[in-house]
N, C-alpha and C positions, 0 to 999 in steps of 0.2 A: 136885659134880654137873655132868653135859654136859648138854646141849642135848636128847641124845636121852632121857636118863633123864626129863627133865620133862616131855616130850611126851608119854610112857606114864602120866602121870595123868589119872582121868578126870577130866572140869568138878562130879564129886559127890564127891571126894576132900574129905576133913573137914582142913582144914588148922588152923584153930583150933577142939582141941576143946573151951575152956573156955566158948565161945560159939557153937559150930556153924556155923563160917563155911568155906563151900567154895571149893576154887580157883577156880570157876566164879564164885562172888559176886564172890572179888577182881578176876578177869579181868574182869568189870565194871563194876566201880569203876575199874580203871586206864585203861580204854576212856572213861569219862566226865570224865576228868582226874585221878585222883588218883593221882598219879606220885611218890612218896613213901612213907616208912612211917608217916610221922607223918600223913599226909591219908589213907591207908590206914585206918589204927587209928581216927582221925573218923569214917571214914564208915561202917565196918562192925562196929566196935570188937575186932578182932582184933586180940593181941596184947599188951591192957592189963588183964589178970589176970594169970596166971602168966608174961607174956614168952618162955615157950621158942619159941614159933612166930614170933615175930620174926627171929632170926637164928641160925647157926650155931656164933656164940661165945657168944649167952646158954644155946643149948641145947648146955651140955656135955657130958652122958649123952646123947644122939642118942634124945632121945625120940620127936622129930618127923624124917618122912622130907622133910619139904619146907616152907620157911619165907618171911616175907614179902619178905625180902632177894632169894631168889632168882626168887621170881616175877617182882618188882621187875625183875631185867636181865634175866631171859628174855622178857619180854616186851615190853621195848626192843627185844632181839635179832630179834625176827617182824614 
């Protein structure tokens, strides 16, 4: 994924749906320090049910369009 494909999510985009957690939640969790996936997964508990929304090697079937990994450096990248 670029830079621009993840800018066309909106902040209500369901990124983890086994616990309803929006990129917009994550983006503010990583705004308040949690710069990781494991302080990620702390603090909003995305990721720690089923794992596909973690990363793009746990999700082999691409079930998820957008995972915590990549939020992770796009928004180092901003």
């Amino acid at each position: 994924m670029k830079l621009e494909e993840f800018k066309n999510f909106d902040l209500d985009y369901n990124v983890c749906e086994c616990f309803d957690v929006t990129l917009g939640e994550l983006l503010e969790a990583i705004e308040e320090g949690y710069n990781s996936i494991e302080a990620l997964m702390d603090r909003t508990d995305a990721g720690t049910a089923c794992g596909l929304c973690r990363s793009v090697e746990e999700d082999k079937d691409g079930d998820r369009e957008l995972h915590l990994e990549e939020i992770l450096k796009f928004s180092k990248e901003n």
